[in-house]
N, CA, C and O atoms as a GROMACS GRO file, in nm:
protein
  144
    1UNK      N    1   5.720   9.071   7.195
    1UNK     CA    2   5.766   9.140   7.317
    1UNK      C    3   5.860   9.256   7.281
    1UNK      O    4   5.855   9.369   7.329
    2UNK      N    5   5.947   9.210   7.188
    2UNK     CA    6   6.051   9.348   7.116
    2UNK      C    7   5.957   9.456   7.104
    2UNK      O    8   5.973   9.552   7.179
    3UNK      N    9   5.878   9.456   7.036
    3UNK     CA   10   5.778   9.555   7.022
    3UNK      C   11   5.743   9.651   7.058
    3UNK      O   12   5.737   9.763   7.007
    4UNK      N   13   5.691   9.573   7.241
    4UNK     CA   14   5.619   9.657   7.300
    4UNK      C   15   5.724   9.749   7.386
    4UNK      O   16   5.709   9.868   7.413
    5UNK      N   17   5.866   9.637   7.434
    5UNK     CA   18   5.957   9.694   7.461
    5UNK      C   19   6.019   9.835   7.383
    5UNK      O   20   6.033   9.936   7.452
    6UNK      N   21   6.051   9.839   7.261
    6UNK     CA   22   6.051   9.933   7.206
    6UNK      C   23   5.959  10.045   7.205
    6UNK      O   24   5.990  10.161   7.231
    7UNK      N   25   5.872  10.012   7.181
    7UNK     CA   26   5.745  10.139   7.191
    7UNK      C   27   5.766  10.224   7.310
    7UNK      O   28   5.784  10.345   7.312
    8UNK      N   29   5.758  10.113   7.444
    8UNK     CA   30   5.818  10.179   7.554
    8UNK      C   31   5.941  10.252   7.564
    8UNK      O   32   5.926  10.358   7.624
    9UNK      N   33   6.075  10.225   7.520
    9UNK     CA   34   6.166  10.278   7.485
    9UNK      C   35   6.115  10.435   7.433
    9UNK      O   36   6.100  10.534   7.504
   10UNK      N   37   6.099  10.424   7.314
   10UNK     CA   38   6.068  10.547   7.255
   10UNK      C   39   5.973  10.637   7.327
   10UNK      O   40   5.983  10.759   7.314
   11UNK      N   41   5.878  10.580   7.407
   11UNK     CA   42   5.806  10.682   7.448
   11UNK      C   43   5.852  10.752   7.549
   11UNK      O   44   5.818  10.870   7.560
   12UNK      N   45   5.956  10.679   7.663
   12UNK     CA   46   6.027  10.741   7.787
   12UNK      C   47   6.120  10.832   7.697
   12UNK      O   48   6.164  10.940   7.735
   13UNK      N   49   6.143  10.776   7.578
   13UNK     CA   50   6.270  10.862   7.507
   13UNK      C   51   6.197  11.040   7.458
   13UNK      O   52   6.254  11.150   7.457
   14UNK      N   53   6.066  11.006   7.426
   14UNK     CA   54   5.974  11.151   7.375
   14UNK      C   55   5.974  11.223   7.533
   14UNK      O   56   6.021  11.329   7.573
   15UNK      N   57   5.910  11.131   7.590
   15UNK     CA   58   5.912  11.192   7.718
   15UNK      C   59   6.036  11.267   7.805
   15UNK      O   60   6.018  11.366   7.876
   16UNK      N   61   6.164  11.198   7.785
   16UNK     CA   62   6.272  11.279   7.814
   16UNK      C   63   6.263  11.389   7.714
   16UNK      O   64   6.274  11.502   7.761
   17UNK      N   65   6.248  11.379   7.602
   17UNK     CA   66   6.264  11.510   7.522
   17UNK      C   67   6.176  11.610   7.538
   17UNK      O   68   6.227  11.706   7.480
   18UNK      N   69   6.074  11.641   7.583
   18UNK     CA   70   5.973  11.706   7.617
   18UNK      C   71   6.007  11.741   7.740
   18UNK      O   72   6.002  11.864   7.742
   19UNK      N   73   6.042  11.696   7.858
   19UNK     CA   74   6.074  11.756   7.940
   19UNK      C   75   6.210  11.813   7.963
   19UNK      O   76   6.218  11.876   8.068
   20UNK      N   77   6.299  11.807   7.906
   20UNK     CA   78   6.407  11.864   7.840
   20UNK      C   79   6.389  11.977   7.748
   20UNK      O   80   6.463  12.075   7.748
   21UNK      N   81   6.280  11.958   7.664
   21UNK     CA   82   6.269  12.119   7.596
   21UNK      C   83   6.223  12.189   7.678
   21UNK      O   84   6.288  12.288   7.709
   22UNK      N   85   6.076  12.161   7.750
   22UNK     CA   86   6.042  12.282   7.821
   22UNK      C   87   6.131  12.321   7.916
   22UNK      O   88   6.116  12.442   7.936
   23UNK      N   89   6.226  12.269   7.991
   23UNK     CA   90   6.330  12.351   8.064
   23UNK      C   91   6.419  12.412   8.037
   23UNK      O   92   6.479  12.495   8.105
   24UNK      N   93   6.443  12.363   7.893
   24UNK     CA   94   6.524  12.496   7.826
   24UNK      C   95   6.507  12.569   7.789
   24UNK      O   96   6.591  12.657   7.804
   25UNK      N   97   6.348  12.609   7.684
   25UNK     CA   98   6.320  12.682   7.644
   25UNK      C   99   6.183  12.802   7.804
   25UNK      O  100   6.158  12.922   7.820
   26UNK      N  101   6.139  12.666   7.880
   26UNK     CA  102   6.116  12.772   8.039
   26UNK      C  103   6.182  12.900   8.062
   26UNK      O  104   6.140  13.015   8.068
   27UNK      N  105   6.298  12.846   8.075
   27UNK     CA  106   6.421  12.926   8.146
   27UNK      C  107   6.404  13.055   8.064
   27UNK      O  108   6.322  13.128   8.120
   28UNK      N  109   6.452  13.104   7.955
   28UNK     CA  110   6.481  13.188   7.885
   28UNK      C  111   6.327  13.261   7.885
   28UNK      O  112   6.325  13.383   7.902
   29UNK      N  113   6.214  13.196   7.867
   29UNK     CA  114   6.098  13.266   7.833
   29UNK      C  115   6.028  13.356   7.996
   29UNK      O  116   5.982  13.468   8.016
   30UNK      N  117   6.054  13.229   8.085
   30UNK     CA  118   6.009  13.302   8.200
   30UNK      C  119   6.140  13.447   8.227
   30UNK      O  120   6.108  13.560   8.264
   31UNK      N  121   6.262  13.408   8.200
   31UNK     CA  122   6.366  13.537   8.224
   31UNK      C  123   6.269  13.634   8.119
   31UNK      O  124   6.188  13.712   8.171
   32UNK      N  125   6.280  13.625   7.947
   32UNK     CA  126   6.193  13.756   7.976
   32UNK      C  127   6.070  13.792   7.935
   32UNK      O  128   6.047  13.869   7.842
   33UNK      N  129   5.969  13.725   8.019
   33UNK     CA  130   5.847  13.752   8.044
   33UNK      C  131   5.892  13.818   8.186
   33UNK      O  132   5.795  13.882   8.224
   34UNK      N  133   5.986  13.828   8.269
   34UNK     CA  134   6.016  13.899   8.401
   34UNK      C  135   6.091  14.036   8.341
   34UNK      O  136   6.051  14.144   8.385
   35UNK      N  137   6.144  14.035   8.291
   35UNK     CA  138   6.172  14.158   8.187
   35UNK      C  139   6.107  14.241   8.149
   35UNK      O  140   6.111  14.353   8.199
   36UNK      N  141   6.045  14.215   8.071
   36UNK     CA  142   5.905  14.265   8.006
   36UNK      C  143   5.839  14.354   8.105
   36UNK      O  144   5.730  14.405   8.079
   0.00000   0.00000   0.00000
């Protein structure tokens, strides 16, 4: 059961990180692709 618990862990954990990069790195690219 640790296991699967973990696996799960880590994957909500990738998943926070992924949606955490693209909003940081969003931000800045859509500012300047509006630039541009």
């Amino acid at each position: 059961m640790s296991g699967v618990s973990r696996r799960s862990f880590l994957g909500g954990a990738a998943a926070a990180g992924v949606a955490a990069a693209s909003t940081v790195f969003a931000g800045p690219a859509e500012a300047a692709a509006g630039r541009g």
